[in-house]
N, C-alpha and C positions, 0 to 999 in steps of 0.2 A: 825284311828290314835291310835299308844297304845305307851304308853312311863312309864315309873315308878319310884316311890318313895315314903320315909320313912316316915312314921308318928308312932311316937313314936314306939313300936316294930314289929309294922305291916310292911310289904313291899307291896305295892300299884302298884297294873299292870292298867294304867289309859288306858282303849278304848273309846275312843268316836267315836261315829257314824255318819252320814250324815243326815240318815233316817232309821227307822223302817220298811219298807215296808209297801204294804197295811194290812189293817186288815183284816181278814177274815167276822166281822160282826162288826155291829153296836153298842152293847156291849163293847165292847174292847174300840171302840172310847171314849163312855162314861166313862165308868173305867176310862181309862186314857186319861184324857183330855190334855193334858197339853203335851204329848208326841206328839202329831197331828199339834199343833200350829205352826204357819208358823213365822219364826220369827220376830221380835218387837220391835224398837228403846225402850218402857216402862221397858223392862225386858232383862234381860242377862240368857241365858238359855242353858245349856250343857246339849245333849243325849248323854248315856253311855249304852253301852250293858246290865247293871243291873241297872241300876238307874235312873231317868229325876230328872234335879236339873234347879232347878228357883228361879232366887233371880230379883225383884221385886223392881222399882226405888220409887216407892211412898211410900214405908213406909210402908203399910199399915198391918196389923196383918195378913192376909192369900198372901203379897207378896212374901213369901220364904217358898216352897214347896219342898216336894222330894218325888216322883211317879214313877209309873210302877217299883214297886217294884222285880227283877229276883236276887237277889243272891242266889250264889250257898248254899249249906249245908255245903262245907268246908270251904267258905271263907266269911259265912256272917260277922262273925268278923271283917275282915277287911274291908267289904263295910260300915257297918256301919261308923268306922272312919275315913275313906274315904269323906264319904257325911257330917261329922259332920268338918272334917278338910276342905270341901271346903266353909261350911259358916263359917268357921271361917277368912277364910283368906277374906272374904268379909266384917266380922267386925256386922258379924250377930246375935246378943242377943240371937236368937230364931225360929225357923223353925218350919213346918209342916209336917209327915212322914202323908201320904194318900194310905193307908193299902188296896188294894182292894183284892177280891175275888181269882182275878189270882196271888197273889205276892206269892212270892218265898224267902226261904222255908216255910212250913206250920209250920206256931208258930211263923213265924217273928213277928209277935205286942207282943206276950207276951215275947219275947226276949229285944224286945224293951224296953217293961213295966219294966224288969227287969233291963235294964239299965239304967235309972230310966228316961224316956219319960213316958207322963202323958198323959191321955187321955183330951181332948180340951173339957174347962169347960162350952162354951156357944152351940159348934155342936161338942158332940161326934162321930158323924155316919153322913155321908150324902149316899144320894141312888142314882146310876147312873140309868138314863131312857133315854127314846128313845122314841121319836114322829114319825112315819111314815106314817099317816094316817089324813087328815086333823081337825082338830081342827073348834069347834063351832064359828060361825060369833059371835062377840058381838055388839048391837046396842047400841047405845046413848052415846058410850067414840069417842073421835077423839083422833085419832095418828096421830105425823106426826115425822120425822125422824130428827136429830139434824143433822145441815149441818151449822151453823153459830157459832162462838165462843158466843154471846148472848146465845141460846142456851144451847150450852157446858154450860155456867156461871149455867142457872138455872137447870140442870140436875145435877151441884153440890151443889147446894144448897140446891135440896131436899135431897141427902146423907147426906150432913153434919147438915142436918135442923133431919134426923132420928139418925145417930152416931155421932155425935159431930163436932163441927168445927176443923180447922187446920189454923196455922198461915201460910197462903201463901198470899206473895205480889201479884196485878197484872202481872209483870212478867214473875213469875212461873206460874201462871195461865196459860197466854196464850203460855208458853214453854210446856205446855202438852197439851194443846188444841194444838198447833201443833205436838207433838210427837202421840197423841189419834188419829189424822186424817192420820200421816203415819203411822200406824199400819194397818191401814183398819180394824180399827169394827166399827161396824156400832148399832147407841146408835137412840132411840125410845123415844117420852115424852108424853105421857097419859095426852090430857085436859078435865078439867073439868070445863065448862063457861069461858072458855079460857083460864084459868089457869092452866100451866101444874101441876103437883099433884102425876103422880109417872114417873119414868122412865125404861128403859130396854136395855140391850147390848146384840151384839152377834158377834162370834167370828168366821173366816170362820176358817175351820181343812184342813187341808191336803189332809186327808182319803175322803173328801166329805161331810160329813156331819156340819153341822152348829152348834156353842156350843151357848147354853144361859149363859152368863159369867155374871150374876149380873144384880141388880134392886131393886129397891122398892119404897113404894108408901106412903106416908104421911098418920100417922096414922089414922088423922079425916076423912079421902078418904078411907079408905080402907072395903074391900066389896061391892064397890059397882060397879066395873066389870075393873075398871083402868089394875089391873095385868091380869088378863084373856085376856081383847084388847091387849097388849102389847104382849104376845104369841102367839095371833091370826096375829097382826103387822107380825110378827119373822118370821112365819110361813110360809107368802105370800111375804114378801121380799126370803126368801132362795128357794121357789117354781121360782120365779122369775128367778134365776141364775141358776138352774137345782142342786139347792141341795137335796138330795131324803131323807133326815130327819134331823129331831132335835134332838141335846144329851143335857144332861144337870146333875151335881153333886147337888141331891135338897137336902135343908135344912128341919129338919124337918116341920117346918112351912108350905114349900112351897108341898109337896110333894104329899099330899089330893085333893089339886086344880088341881095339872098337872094330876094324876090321871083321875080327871073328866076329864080332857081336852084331854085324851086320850095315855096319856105317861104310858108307861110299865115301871116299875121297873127291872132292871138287875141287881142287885148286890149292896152290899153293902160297904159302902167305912170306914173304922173305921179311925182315925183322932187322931193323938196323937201329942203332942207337946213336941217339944226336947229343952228346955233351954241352954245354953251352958254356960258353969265358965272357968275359967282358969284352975282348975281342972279335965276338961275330959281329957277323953284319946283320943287326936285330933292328 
């Protein structure tokens, strides 16, 4: 579908696509995540021939992205205010541009930088990997998969028990614990003495391959194999469905451990954040 319009002196040729086609490798899936995903009552998400734009119901600081970076050399100008005028008209404070190795043209972040997008003060860089290879057993954690909104409750407890609480009623609670179950991911909880202690999510793609989309594990628990079982978890559920790998955009935190556990590094993802005023050129 291609249709067009003005945003301040730019003239905007909008394409949006259906699909990407397959990717050629596993790479690519990881790079751009986000471009794979199937769609999700959670998030409203348009692919554009140079762009994937996701804006994100929860709020939350990495819900509004903009990936698989393709604009042209003549026209990155106007992709940029393109993608800056479509979170605007969502009423968006702030976005994410996720800069990978394949974006298009070469010097878009420092174009970016220059248009005064900042690099993200707590994950400048995260690194896409790819699991294809099985992953070590861990003994002595129990997983078991979140299938009940009790559940769901304590898988957000331990989030908000690591990044802060959020004023939400019962309710809304259980309006995303039913939105999170039509989505289809499927969320992981690490006990410890039967307490769960961290959690883990994963996302199925498109391409085939399965995304690790988030987790963590309460600080006084952590090292002592909770996050390793939870990828071990991931692993044997997506073997299960005849998914042939795990991708996943790590933090640097996480990055050492997948390592060990056998994830290859592909590419780097630079992470800049776009504020938006009444002032841009939208």
């Amino acid at each position: 579908m291609t249709d067009c319009y003005a945003v301040g002196s730019h003239r905007i040729e909008r394409r949006v696509v259906t699909e990407l086609g397959k990717p050629t490798d596993w790479a690519s899936v990881a790079e751009d995540a986000d471009a794979y995903l199937p769609p999700s009552p959670m998030a409203e998400r348009e692919v554009r021939i140079d762009v994937v734009l996701l804006h994100g119901r929860d709020g939350g600081a990495w819900s509004n992205l903009a990936s698989r970076i393709r604009f042209d050399e003549a026209t990155v100008e106007t992709g940029v205010a393109a993608t800056r005028h479509w979170f605007t008209d969502r009423e968006v404070g702030e976005f994410r541009w996720l800069i990978g190795p394949s974006a298009t043209p070469r010097g878009v972040a420092t174009l970016l930088l220059e248009r005064g997008a900042l690099p993200d003060e707590d994950e400048p860089e995260l690194t896409a990997m790819v699991l294809d290879r099985e992953p070590p057993e861990v003994l002595g954690v129990v997983v078991r998969p979140v299938t009940t909104f009790a559940e769901y409750l304590r898988m957000e407890e331990i989030r908000e028990a690591v990044f802060g609480s959020r004023d939400i009623d019962d309710e809304e609670r259980r309006a995303r614990w039913a939105q999170f179950e039509r989505a289809g991911a499927l969320a992981y909880l690490a006990l410890a003495g039967g307490t769960p202690v961290a959690f883990g999510i994963m996302n199925r793609t498109e391409a085939g391959p399965m995304l690790l989309a988030g987790g963590v594990t309460l600080p006084e628990h952590r090292g002592r194999g909770a996050y390793r079982a939870l990828v071990r978890a991931r692993w044997d559920a997506a073997q299960r469905v005849g998914s042939p790998a795990l991708v996943t955009q790590a933090q640097a935190a996480s990055r050492p451990i997948l390592e060990r556990l056998g994830f290859r590094a592909t590419g780097v993802i630079k992470v800049l954040v776009d504020r938006l005023t009444e002032s841009d050129p939208v």
